[in-house]
mmJSON file of the N, C-alpha and C atoms, coordinates in Angstrom:
{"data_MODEL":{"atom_site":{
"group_PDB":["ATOM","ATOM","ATOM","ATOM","ATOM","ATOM","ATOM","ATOM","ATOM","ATOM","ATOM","ATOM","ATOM","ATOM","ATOM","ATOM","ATOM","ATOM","ATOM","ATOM","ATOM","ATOM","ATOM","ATOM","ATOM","ATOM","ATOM","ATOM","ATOM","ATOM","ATOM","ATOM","ATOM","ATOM","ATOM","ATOM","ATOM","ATOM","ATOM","ATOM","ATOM","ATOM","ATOM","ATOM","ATOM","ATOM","ATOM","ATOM","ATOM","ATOM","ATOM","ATOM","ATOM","ATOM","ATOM","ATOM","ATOM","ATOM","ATOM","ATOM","ATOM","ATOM","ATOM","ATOM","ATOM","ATOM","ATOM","ATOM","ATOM","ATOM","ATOM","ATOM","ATOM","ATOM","ATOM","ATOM","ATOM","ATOM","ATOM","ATOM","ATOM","ATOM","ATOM","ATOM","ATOM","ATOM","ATOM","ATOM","ATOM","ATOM","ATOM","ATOM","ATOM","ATOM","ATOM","ATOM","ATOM","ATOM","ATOM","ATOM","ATOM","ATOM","ATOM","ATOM","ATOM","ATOM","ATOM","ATOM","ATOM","ATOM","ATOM","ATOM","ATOM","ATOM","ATOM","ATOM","ATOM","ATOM","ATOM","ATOM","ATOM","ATOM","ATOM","ATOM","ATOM","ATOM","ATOM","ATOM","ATOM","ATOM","ATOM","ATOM","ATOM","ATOM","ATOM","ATOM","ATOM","ATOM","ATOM","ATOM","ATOM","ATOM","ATOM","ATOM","ATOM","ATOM","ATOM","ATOM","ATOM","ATOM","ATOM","ATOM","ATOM","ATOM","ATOM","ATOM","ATOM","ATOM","ATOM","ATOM","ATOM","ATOM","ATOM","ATOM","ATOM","ATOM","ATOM","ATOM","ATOM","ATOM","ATOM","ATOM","ATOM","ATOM","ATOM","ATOM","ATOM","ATOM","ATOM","ATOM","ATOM","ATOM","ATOM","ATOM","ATOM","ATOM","ATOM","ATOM","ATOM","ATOM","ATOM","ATOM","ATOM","ATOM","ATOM","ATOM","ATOM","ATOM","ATOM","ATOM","ATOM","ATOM","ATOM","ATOM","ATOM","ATOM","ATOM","ATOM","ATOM","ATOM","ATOM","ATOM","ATOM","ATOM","ATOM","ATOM","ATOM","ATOM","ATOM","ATOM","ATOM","ATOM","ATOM","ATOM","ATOM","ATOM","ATOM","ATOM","ATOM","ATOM","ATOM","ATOM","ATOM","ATOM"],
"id":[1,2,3,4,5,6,7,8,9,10,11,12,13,14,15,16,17,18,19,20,21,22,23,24,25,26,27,28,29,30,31,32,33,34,35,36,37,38,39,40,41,42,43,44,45,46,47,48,49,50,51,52,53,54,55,56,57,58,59,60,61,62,63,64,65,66,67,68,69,70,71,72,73,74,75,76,77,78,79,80,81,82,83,84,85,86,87,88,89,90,91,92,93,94,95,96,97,98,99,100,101,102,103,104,105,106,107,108,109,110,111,112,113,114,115,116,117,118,119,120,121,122,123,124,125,126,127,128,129,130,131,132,133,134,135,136,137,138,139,140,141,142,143,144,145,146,147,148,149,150,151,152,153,154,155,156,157,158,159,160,161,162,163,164,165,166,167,168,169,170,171,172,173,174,175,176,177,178,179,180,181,182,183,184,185,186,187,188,189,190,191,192,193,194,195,196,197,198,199,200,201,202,203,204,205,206,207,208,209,210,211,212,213,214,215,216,217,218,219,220,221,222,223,224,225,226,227,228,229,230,231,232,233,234],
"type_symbol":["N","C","C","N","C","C","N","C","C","N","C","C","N","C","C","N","C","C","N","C","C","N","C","C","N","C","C","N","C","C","N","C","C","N","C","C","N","C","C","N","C","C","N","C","C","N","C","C","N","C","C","N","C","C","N","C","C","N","C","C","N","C","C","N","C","C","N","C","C","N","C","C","N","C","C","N","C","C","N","C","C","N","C","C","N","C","C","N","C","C","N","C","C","N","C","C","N","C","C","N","C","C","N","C","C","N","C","C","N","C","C","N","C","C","N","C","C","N","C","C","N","C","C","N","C","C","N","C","C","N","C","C","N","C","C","N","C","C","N","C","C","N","C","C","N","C","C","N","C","C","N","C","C","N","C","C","N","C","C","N","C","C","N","C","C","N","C","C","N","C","C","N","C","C","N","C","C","N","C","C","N","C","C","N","C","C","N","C","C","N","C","C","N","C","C","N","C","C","N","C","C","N","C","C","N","C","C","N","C","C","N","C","C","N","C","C","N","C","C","N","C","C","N","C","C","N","C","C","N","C","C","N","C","C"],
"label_atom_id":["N","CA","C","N","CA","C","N","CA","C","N","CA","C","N","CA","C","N","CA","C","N","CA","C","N","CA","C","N","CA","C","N","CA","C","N","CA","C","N","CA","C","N","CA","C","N","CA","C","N","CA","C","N","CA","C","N","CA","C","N","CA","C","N","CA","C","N","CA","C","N","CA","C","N","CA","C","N","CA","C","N","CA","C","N","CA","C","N","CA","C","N","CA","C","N","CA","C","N","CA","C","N","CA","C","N","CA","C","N","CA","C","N","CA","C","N","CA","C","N","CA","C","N","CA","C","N","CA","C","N","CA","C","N","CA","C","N","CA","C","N","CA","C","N","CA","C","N","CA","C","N","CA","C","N","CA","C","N","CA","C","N","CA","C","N","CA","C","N","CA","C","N","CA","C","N","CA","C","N","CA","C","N","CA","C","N","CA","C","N","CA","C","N","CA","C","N","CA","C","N","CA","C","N","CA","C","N","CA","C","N","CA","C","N","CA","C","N","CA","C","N","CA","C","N","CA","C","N","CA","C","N","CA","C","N","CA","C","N","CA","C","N","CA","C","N","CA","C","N","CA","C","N","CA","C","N","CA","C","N","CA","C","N","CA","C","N","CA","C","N","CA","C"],
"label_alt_id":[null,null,null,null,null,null,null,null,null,null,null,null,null,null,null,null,null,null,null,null,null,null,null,null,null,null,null,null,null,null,null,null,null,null,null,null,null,null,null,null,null,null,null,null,null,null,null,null,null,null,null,null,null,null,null,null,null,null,null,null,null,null,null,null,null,null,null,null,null,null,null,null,null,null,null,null,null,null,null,null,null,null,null,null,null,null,null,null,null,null,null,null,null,null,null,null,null,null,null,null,null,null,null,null,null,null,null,null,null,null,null,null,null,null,null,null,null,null,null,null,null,null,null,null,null,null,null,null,null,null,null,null,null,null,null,null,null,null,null,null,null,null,null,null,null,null,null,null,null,null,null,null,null,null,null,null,null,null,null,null,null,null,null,null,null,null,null,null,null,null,null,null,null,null,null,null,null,null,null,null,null,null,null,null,null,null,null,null,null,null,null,null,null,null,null,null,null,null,null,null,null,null,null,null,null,null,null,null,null,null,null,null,null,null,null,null,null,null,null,null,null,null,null,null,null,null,null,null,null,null,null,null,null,null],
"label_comp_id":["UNK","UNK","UNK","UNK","UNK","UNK","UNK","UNK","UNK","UNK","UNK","UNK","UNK","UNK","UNK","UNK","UNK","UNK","UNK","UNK","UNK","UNK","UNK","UNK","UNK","UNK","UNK","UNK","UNK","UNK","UNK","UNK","UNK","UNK","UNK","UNK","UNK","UNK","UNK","UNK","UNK","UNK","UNK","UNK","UNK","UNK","UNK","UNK","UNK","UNK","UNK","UNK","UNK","UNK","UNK","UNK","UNK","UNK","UNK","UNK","UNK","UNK","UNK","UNK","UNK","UNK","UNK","UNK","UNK","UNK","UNK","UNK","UNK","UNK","UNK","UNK","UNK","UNK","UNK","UNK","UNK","UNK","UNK","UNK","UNK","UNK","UNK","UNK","UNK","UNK","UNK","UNK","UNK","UNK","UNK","UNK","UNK","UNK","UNK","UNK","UNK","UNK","UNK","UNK","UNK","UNK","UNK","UNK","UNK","UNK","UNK","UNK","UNK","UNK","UNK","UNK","UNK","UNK","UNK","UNK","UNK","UNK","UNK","UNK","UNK","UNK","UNK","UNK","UNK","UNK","UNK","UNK","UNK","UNK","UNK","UNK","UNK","UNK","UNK","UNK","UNK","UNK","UNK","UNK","UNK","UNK","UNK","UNK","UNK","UNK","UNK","UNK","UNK","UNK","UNK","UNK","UNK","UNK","UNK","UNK","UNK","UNK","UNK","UNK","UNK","UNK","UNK","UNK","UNK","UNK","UNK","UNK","UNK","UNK","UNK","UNK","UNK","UNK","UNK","UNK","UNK","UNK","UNK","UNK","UNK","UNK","UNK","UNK","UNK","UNK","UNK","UNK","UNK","UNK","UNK","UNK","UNK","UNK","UNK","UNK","UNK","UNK","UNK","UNK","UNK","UNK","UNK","UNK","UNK","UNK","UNK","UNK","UNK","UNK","UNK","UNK","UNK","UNK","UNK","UNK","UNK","UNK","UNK","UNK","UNK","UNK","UNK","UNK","UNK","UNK","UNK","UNK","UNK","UNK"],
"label_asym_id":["A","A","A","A","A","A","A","A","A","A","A","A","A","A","A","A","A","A","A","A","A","A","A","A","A","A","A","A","A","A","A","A","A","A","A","A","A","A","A","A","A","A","A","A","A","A","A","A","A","A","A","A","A","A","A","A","A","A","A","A","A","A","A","A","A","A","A","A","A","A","A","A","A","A","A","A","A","A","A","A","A","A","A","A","A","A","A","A","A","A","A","A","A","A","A","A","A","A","A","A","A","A","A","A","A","A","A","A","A","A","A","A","A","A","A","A","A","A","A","A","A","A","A","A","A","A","A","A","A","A","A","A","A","A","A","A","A","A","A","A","A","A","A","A","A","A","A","A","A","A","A","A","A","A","A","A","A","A","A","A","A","A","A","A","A","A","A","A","A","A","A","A","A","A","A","A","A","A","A","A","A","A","A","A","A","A","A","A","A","A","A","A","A","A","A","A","A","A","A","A","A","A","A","A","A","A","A","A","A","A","A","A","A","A","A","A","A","A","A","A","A","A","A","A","A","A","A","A","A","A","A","A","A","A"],
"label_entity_id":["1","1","1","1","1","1","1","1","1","1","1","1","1","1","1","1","1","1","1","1","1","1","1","1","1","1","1","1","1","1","1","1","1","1","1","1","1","1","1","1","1","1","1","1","1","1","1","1","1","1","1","1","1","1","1","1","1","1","1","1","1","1","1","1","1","1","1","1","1","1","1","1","1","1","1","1","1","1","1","1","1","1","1","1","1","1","1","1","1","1","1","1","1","1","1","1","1","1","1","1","1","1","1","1","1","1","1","1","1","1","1","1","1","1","1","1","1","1","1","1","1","1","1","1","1","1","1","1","1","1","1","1","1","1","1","1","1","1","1","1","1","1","1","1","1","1","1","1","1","1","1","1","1","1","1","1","1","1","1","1","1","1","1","1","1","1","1","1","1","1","1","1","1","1","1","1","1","1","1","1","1","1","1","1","1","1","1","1","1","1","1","1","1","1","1","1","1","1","1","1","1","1","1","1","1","1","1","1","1","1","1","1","1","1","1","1","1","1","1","1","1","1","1","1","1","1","1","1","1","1","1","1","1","1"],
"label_seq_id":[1,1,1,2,2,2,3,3,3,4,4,4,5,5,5,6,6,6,7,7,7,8,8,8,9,9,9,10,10,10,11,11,11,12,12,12,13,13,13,14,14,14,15,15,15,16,16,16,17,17,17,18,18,18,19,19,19,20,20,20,21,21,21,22,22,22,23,23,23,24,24,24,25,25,25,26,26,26,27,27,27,28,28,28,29,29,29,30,30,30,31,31,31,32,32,32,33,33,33,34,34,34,35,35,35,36,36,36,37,37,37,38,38,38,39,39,39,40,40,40,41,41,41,42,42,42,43,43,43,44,44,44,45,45,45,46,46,46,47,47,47,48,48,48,49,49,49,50,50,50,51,51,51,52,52,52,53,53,53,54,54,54,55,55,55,56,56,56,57,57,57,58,58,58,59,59,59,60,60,60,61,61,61,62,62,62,63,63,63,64,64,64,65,65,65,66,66,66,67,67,67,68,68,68,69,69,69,70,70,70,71,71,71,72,72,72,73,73,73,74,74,74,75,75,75,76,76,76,77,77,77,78,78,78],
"pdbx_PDB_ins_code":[null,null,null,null,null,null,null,null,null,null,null,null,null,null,null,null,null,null,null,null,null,null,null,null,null,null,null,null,null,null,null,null,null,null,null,null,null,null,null,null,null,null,null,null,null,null,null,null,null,null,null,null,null,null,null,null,null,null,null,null,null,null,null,null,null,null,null,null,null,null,null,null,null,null,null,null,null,null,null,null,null,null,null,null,null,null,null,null,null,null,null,null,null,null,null,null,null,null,null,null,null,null,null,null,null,null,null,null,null,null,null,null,null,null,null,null,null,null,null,null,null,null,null,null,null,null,null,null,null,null,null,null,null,null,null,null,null,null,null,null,null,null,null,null,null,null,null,null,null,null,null,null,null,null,null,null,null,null,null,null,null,null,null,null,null,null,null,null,null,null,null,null,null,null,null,null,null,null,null,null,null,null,null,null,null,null,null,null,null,null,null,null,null,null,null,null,null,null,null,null,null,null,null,null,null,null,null,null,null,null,null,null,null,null,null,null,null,null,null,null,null,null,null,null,null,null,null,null,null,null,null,null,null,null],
"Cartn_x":[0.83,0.0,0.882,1.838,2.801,3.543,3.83,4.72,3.758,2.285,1.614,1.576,1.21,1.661,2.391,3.711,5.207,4.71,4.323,4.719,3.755,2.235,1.342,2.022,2.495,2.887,4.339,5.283,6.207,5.619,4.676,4.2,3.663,2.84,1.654,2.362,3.44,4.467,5.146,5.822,6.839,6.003,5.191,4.158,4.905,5.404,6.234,5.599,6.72,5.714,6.644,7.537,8.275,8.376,8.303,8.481,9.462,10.657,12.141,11.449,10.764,10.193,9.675,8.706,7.379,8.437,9.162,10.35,10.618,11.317,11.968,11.615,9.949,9.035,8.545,8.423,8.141,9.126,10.693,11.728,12.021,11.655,11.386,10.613,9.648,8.765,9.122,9.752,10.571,11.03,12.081,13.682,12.951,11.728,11.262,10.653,9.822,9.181,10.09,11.66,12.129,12.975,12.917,13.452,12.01,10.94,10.02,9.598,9.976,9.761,10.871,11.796,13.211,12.91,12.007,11.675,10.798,10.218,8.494,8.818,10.34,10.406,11.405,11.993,12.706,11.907,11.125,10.139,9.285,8.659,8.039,9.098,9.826,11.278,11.006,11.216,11.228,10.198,9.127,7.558,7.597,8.25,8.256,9.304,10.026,11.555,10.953,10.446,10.326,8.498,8.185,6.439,5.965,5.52,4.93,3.805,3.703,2.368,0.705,0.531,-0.213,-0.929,0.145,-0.144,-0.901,0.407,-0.202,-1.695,-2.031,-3.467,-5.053,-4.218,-4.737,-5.216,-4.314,-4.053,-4.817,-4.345,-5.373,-5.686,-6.957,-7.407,-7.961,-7.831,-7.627,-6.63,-6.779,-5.814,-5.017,-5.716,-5.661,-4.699,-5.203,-3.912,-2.558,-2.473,-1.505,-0.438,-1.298,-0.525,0.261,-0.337,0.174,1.755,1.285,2.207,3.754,2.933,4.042,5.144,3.836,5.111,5.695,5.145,6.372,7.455,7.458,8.335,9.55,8.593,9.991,10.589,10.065,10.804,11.453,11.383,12.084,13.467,14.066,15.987,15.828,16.869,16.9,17.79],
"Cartn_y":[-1.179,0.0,1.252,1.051,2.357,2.68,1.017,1.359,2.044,1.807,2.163,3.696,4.193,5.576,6.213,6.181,6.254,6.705,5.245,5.689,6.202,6.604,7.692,8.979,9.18,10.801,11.056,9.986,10.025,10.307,9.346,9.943,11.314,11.58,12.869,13.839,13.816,15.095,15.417,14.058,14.31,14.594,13.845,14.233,13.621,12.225,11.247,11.529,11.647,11.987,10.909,10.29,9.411,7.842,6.877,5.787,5.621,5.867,6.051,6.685,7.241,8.304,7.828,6.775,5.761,4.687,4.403,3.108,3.508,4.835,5.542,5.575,5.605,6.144,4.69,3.902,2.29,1.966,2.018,1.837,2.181,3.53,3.893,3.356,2.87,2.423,0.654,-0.207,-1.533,-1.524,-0.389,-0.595,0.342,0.027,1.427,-0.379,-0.766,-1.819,-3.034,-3.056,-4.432,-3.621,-2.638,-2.054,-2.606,-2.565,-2.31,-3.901,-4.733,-6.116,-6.684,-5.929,-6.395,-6.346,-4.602,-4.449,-5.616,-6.113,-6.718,-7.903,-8.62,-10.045,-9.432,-8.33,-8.305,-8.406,-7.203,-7.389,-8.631,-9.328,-10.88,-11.393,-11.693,-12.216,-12.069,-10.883,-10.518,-10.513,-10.804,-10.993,-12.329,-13.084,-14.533,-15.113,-14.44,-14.989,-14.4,-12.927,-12.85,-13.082,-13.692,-14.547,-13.345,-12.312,-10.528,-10.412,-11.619,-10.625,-11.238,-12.464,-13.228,-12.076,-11.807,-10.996,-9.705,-9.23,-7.66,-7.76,-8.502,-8.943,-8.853,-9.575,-9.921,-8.567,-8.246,-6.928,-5.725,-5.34,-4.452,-5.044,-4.942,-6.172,-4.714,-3.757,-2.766,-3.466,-3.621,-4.025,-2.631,-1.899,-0.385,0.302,0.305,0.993,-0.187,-1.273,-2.04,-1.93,-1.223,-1.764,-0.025,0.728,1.99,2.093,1.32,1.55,0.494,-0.537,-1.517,-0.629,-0.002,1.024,2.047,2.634,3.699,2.893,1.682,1.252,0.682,0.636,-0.024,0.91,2.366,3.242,4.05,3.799,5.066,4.013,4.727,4.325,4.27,2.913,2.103,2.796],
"Cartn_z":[0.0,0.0,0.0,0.836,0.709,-0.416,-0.664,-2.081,-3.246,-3.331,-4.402,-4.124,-3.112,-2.632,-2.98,-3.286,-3.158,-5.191,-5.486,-6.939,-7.904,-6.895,-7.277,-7.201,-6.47,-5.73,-6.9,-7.192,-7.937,-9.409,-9.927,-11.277,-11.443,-10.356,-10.219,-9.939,-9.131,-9.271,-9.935,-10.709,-11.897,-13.47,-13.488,-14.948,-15.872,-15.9,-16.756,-18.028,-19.306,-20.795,-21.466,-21.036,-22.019,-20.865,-21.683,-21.275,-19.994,-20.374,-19.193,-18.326,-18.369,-16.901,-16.268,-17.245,-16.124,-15.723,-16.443,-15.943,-14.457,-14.557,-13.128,-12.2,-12.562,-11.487,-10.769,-11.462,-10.963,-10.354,-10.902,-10.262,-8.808,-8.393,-7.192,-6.191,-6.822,-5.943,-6.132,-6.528,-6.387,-5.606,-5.209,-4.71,-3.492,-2.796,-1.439,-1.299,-2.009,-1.864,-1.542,-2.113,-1.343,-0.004,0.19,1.956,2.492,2.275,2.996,3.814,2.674,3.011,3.479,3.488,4.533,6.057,6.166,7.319,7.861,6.921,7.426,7.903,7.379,7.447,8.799,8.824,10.299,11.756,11.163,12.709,12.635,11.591,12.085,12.394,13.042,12.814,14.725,15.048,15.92,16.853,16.482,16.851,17.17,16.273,16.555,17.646,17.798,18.852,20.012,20.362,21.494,22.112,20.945,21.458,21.753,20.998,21.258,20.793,20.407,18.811,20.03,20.282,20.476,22.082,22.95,23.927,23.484,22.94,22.582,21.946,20.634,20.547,21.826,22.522,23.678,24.517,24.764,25.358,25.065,23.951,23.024,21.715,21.744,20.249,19.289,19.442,18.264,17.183,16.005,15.709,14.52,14.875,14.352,14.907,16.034,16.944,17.696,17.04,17.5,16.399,15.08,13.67,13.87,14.774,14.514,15.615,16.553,17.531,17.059,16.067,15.713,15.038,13.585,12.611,13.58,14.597,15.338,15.604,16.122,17.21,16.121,15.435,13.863,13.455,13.608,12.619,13.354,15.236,15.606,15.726,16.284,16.473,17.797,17.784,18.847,19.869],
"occupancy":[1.0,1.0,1.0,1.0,1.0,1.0,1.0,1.0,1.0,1.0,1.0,1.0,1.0,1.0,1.0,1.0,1.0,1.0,1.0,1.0,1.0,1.0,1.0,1.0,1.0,1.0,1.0,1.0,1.0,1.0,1.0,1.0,1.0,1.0,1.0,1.0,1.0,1.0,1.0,1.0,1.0,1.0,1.0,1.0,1.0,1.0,1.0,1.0,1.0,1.0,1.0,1.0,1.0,1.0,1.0,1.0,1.0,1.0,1.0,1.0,1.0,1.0,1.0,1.0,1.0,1.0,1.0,1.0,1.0,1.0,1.0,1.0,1.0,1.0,1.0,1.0,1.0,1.0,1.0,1.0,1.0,1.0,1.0,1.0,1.0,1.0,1.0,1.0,1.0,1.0,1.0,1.0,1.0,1.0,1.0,1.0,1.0,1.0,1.0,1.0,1.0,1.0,1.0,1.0,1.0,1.0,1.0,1.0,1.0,1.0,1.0,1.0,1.0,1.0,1.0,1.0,1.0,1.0,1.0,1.0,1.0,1.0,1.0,1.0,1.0,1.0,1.0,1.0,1.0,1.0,1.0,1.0,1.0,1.0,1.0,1.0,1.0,1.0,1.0,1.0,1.0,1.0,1.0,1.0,1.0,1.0,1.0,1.0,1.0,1.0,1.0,1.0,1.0,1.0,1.0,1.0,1.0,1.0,1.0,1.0,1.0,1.0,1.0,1.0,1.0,1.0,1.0,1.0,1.0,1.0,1.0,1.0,1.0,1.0,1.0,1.0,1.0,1.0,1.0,1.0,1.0,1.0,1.0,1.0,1.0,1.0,1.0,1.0,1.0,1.0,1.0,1.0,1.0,1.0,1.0,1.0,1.0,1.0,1.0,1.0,1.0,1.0,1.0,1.0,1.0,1.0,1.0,1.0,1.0,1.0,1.0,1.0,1.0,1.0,1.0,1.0,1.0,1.0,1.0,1.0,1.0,1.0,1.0,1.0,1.0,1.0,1.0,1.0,1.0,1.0,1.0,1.0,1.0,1.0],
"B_iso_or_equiv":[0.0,0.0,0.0,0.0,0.0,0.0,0.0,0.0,0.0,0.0,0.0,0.0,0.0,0.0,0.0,0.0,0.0,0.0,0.0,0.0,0.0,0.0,0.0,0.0,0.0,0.0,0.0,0.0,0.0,0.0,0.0,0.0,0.0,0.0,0.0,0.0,0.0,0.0,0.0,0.0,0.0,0.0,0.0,0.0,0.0,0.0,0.0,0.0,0.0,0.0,0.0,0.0,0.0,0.0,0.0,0.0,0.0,0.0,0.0,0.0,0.0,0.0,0.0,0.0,0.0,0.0,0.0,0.0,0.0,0.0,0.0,0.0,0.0,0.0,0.0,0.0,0.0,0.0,0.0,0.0,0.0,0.0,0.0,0.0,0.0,0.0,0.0,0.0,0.0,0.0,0.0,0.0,0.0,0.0,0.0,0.0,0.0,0.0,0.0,0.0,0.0,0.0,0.0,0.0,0.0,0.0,0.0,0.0,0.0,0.0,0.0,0.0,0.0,0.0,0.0,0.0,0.0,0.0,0.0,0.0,0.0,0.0,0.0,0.0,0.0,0.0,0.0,0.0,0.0,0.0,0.0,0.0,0.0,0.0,0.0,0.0,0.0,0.0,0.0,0.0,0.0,0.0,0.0,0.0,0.0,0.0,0.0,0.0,0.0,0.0,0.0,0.0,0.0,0.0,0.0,0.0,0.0,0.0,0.0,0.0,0.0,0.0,0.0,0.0,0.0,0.0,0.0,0.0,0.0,0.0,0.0,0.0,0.0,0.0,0.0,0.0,0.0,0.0,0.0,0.0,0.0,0.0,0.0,0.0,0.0,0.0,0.0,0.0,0.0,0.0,0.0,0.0,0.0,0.0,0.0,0.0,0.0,0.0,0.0,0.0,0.0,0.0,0.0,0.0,0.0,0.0,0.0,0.0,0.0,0.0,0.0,0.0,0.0,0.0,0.0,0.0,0.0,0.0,0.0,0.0,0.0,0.0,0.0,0.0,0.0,0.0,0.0,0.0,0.0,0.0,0.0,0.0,0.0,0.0],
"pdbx_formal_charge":[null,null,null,null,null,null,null,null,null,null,null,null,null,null,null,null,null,null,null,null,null,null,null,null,null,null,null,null,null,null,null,null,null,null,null,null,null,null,null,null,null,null,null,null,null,null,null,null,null,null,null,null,null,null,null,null,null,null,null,null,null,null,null,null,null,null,null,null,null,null,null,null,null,null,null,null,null,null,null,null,null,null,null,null,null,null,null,null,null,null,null,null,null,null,null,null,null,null,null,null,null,null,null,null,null,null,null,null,null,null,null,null,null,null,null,null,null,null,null,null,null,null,null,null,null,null,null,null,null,null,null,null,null,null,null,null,null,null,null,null,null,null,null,null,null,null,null,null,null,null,null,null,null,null,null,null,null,null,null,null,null,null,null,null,null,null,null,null,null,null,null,null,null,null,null,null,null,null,null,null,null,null,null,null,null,null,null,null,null,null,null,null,null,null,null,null,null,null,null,null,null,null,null,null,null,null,null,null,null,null,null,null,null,null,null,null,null,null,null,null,null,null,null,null,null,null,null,null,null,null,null,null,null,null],
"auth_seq_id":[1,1,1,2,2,2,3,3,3,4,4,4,5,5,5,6,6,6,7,7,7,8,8,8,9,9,9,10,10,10,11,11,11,12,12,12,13,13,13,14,14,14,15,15,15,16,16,16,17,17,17,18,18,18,19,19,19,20,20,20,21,21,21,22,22,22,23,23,23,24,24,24,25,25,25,26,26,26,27,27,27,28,28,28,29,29,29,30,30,30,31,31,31,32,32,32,33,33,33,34,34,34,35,35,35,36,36,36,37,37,37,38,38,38,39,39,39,40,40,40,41,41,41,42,42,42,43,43,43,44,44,44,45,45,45,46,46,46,47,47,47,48,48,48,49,49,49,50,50,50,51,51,51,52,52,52,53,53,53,54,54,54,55,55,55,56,56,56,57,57,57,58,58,58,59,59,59,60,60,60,61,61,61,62,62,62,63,63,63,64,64,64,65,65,65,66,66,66,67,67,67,68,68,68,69,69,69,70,70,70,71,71,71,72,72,72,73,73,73,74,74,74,75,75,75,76,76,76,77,77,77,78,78,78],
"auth_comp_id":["UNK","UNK","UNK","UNK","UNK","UNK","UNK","UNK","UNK","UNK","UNK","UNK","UNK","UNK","UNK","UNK","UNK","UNK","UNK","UNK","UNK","UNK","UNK","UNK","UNK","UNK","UNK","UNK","UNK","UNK","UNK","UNK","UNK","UNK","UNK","UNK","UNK","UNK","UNK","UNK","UNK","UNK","UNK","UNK","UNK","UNK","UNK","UNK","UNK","UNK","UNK","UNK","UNK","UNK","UNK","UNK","UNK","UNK","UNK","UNK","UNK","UNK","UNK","UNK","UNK","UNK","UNK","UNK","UNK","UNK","UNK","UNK","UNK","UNK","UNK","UNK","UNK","UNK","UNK","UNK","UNK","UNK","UNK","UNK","UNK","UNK","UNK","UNK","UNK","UNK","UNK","UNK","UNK","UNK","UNK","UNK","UNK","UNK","UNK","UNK","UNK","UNK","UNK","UNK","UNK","UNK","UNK","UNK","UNK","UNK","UNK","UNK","UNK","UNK","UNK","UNK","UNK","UNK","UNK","UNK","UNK","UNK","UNK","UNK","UNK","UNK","UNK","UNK","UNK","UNK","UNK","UNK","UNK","UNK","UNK","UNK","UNK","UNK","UNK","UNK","UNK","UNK","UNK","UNK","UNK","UNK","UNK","UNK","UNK","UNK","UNK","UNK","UNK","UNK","UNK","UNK","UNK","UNK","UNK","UNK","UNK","UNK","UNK","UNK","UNK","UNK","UNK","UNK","UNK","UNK","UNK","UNK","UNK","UNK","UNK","UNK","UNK","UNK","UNK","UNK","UNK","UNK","UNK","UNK","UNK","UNK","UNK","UNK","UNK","UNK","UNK","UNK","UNK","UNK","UNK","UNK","UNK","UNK","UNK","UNK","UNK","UNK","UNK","UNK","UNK","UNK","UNK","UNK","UNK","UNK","UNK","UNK","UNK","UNK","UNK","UNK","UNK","UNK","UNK","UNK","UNK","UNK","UNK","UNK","UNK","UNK","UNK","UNK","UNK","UNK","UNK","UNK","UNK","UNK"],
"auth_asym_id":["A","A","A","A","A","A","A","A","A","A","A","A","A","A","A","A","A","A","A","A","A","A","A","A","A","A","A","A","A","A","A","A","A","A","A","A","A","A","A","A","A","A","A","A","A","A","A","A","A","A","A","A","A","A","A","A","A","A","A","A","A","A","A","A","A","A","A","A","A","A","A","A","A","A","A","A","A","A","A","A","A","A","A","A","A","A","A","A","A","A","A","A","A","A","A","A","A","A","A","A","A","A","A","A","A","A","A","A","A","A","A","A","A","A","A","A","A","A","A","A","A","A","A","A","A","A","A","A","A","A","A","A","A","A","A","A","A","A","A","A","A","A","A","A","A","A","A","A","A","A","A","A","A","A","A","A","A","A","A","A","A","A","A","A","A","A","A","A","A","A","A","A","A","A","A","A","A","A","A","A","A","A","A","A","A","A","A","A","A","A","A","A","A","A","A","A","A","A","A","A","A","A","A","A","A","A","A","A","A","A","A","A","A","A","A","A","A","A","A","A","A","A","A","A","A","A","A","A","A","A","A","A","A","A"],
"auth_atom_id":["N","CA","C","N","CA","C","N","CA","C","N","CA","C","N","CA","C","N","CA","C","N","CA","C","N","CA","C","N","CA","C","N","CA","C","N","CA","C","N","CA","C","N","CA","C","N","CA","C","N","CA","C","N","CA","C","N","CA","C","N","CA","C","N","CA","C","N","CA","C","N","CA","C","N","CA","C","N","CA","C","N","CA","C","N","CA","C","N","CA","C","N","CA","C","N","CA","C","N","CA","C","N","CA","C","N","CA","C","N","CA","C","N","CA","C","N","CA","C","N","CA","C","N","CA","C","N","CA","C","N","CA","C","N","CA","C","N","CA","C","N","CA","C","N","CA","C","N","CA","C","N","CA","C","N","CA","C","N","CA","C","N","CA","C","N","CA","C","N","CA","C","N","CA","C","N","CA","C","N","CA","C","N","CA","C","N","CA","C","N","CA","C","N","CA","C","N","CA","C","N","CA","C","N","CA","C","N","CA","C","N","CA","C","N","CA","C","N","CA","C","N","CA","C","N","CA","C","N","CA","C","N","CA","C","N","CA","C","N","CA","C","N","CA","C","N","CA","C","N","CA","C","N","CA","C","N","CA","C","N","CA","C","N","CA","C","N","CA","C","N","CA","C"],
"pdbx_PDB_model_num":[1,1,1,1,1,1,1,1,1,1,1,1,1,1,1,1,1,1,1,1,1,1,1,1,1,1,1,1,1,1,1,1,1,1,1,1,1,1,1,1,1,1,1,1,1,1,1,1,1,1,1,1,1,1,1,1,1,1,1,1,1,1,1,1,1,1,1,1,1,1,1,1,1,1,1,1,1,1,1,1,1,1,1,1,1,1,1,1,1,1,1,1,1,1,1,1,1,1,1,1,1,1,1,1,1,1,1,1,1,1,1,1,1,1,1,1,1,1,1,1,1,1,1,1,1,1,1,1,1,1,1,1,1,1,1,1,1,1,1,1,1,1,1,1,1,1,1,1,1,1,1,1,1,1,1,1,1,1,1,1,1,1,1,1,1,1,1,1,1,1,1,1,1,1,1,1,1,1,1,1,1,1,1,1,1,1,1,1,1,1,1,1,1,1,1,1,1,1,1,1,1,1,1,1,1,1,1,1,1,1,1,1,1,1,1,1,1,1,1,1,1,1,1,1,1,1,1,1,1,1,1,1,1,1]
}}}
């Protein structure tokens, strides 16, 4: 979803008129899209070793505000 984001906002700002442009603009959004799934397989990774996910569920079953607090906690610095 983000990546499709990423390469709406990249076409719609840039106004691609030649092929290479739409290439570029997809390109961007590939190479955002395999960081993104690096992240995704890190933190399940991490969800799974320290047994987190099943509690927190539990805990607060928003799963709205669990998915929000997950992406902060991934993106701030450790």
């Amino acid at each position: 979803m983000l990546t499709l984001a990423i390469v709406l906002i990249t076409i719609l700002a840039g106004d691609p008129k030649t092929i290479a442009d739409k290439r570029s603009a997809l390109a961007v959004g590939s190479s955002i899209s395999a960081l993104l799934l690096v992240f995704g397989v890190v933190g399940a990774g991490a969800e799974y070793r320290h047994r987190t996910l099943a509690p927190a569920l539990l805990v607060a079953p928003g799963r709205g505000r669990l998915l929000v607090a997950r992406v902060i906690a991934y993106g701030s610095p450790a």
